[in-house]
Each structure stands twice: as C-alpha cells, then as structure tokens.
The first five atom37 places (N, CA, C, CB, O) and aatype in JSON, in Angstrom:
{
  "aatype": [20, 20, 20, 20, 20, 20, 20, 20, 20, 20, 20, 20, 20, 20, 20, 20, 20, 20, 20, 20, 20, 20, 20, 20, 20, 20, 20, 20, 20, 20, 20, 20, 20, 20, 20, 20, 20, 20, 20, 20, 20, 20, 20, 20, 20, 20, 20, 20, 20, 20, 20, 20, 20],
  "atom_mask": [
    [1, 1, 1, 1, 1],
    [1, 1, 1, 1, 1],
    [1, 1, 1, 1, 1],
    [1, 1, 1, 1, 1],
    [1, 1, 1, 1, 1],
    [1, 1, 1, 1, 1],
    [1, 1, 1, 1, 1],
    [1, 1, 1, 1, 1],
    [1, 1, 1, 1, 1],
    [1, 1, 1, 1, 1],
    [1, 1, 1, 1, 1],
    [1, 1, 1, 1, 1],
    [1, 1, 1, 1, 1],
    [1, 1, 1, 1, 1],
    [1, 1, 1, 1, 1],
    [1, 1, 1, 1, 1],
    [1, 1, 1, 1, 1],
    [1, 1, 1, 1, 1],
    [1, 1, 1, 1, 1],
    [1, 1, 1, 1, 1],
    [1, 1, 1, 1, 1],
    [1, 1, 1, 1, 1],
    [1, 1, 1, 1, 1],
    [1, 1, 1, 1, 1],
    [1, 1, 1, 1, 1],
    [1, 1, 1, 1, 1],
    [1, 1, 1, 1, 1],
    [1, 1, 1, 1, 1],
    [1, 1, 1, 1, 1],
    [1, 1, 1, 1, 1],
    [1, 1, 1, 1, 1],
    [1, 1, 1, 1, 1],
    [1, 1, 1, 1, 1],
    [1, 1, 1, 1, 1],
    [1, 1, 1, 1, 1],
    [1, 1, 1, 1, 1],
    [1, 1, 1, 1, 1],
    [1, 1, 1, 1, 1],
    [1, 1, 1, 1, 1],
    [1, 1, 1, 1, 1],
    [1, 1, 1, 1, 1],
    [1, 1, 1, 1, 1],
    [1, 1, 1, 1, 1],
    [1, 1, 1, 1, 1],
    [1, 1, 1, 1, 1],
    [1, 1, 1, 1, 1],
    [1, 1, 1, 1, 1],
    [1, 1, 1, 1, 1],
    [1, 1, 1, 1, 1],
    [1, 1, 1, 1, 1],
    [1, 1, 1, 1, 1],
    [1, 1, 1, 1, 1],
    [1, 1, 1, 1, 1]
  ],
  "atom_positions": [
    [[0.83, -1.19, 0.0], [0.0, 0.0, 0.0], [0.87, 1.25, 0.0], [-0.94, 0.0, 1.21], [0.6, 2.21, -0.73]],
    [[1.72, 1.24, 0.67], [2.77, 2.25, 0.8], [3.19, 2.59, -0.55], [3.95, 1.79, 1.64], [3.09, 3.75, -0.94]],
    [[3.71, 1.54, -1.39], [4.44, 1.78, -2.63], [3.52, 2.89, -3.5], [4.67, 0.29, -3.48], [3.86, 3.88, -4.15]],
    [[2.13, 2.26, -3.2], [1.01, 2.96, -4.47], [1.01, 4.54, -3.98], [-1.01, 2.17, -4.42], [1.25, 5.46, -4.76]],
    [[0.68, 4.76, -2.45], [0.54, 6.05, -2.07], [1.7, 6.62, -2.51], [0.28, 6.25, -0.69], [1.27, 7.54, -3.2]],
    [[3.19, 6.69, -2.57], [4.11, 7.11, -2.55], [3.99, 7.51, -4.34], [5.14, 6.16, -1.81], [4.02, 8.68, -4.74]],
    [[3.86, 6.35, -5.24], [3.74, 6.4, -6.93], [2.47, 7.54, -6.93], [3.23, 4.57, -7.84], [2.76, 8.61, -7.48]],
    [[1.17, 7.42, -6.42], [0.5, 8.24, -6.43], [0.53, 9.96, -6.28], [0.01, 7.72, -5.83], [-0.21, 10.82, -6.75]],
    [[1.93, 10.06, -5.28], [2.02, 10.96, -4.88], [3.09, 11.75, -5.58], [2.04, 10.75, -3.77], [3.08, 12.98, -5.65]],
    [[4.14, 10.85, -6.15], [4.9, 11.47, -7.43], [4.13, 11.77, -8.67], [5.99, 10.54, -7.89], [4.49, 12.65, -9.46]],
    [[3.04, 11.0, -8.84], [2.46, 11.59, -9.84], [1.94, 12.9, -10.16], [1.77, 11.03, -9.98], [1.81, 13.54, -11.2]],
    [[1.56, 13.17, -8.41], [0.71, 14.59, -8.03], [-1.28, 14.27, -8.28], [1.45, 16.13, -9.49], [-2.24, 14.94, -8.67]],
    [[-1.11, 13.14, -7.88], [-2.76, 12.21, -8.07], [-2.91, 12.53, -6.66], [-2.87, 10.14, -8.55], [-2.19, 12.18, -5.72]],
    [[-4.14, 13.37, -6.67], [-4.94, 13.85, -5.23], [-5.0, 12.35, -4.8], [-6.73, 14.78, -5.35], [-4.67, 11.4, -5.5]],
    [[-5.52, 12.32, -3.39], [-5.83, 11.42, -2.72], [-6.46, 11.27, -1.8], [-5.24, 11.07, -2.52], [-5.64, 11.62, -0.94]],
    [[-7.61, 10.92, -1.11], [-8.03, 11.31, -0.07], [-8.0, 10.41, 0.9], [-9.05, 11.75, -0.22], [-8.57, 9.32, 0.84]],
    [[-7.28, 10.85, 1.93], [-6.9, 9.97, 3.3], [-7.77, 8.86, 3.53], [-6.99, 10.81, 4.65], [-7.3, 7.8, 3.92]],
    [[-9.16, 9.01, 3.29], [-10.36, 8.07, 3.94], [-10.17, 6.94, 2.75], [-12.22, 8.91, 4.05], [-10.62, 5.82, 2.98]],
    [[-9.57, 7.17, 1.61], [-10.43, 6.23, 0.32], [-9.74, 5.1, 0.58], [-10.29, 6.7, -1.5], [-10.37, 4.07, 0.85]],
    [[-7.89, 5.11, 0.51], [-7.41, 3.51, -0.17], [-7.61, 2.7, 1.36], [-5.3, 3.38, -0.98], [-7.33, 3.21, 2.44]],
    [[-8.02, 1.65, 1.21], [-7.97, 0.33, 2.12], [-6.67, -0.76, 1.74], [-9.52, -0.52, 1.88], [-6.04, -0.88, 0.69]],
    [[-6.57, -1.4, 2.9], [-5.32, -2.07, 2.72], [-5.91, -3.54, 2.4], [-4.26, -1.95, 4.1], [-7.09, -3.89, 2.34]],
    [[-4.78, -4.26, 2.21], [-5.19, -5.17, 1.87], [-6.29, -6.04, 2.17], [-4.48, -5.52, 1.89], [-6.33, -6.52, 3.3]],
    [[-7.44, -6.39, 1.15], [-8.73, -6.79, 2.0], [-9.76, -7.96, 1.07], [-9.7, -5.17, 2.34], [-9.3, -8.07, -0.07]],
    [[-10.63, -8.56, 1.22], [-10.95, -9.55, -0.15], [-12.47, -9.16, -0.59], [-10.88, -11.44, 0.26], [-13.15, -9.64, -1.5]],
    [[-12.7, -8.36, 0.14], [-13.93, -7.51, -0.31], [-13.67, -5.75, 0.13], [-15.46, -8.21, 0.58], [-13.16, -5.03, 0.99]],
    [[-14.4, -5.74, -1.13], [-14.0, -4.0, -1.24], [-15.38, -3.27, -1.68], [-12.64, -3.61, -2.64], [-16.14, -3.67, -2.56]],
    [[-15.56, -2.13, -0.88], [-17.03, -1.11, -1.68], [-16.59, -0.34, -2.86], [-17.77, 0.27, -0.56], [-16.13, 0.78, -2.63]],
    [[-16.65, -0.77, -4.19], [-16.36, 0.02, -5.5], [-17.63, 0.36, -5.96], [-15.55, -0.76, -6.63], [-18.42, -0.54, -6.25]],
    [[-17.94, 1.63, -6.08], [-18.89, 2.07, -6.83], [-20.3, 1.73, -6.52], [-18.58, 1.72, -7.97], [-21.25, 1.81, -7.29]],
    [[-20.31, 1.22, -4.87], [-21.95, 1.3, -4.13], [-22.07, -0.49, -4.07], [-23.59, 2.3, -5.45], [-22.96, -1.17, -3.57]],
    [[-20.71, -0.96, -4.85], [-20.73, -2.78, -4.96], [-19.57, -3.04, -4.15], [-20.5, -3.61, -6.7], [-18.47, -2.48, -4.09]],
    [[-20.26, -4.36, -3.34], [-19.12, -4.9, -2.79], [-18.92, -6.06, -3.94], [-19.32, -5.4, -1.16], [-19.7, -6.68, -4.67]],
    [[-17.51, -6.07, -3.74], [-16.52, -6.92, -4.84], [-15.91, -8.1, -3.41], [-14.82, -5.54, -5.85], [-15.61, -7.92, -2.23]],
    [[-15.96, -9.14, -4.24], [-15.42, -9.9, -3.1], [-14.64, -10.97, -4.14], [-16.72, -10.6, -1.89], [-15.16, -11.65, -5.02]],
    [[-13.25, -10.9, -3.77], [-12.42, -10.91, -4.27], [-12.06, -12.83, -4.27], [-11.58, -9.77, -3.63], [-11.61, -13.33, -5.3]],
    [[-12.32, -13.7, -3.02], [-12.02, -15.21, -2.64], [-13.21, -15.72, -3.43], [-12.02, -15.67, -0.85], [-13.09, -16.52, -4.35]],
    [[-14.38, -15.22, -3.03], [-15.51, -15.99, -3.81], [-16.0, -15.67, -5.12], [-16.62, -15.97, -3.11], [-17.0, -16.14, -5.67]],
    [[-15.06, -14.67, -5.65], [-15.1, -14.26, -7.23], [-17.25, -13.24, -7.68], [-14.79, -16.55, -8.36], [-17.88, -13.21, -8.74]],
    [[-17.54, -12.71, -6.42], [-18.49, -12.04, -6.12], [-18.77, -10.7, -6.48], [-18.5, -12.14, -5.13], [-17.91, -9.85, -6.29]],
    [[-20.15, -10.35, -7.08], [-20.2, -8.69, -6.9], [-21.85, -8.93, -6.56], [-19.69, -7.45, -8.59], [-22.78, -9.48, -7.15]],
    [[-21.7, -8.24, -5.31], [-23.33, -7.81, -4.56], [-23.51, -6.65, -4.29], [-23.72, -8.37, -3.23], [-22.65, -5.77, -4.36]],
    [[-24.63, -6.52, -3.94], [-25.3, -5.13, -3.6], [-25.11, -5.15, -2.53], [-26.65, -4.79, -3.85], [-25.24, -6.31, -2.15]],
    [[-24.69, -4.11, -1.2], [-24.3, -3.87, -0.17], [-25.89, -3.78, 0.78], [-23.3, -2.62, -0.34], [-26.85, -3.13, 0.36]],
    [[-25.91, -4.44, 1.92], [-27.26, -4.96, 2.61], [-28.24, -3.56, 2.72], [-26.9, -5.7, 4.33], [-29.43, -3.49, 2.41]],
    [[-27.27, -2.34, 3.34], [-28.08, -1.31, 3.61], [-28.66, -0.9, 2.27], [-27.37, -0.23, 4.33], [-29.87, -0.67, 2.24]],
    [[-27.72, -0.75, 0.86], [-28.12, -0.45, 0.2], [-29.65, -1.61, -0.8], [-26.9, 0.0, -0.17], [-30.35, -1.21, -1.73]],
    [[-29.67, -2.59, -0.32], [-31.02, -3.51, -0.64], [-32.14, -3.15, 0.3], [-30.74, -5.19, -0.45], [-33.31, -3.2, -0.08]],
    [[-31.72, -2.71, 1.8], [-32.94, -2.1, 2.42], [-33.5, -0.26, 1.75], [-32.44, -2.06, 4.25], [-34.61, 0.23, 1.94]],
    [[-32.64, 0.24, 1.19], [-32.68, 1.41, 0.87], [-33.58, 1.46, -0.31], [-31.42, 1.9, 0.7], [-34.2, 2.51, -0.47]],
    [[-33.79, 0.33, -1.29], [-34.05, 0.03, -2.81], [-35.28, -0.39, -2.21], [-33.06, -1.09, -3.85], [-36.32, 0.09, -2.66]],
    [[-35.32, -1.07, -1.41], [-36.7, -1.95, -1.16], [-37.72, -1.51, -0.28], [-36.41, -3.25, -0.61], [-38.81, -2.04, -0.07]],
    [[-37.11, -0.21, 0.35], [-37.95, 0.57, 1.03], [-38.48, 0.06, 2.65], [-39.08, 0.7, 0.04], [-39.26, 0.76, 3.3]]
  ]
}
C-alpha cells in the first residue's frame, strides 16, 4: 500500500486519506461490494434495504 501512495504521490494524483484500504478480499467500489475469494459482486445490505424501502 505504501508503494502505491508514494507512486500516487509522485504523480501529483490527489488522494483522499479516507479512500485507499489495505489489503482486503472484499471491497465497496462504486456502491458494490466486490469480493475478491468468492469471485463475487453484490449489492451492499443497507443499500437492498434502501431500494426496497
């Protein structure tokens, strides 16, 4: 993780403290969790109570 922030940061690529996560096998991209061991993309629970009212 270090390496990317550091490449990121020579680039002059904003970054925002809260975003990168470290190493992990599910990740929230774009409102989807990605789950990386079970080769998965779901809708995040709150966001199925949110849809379904």
């Amino acid at each position: 993780m270090n390496c990317f922030i550091e490449c990121v940061n020579e680039l002059f690529v904003p970054l925002a403290d809260d975003k990168p996560e470290g190493p992990t096998d599910v990740l929230v991209f774009l409102g989807l969790e990605l789950d990386t061991t079970n080769m998965i993309v779901r809708i995040p629970h709150q966001k199925v109570l949110e849809i379904v009212g």
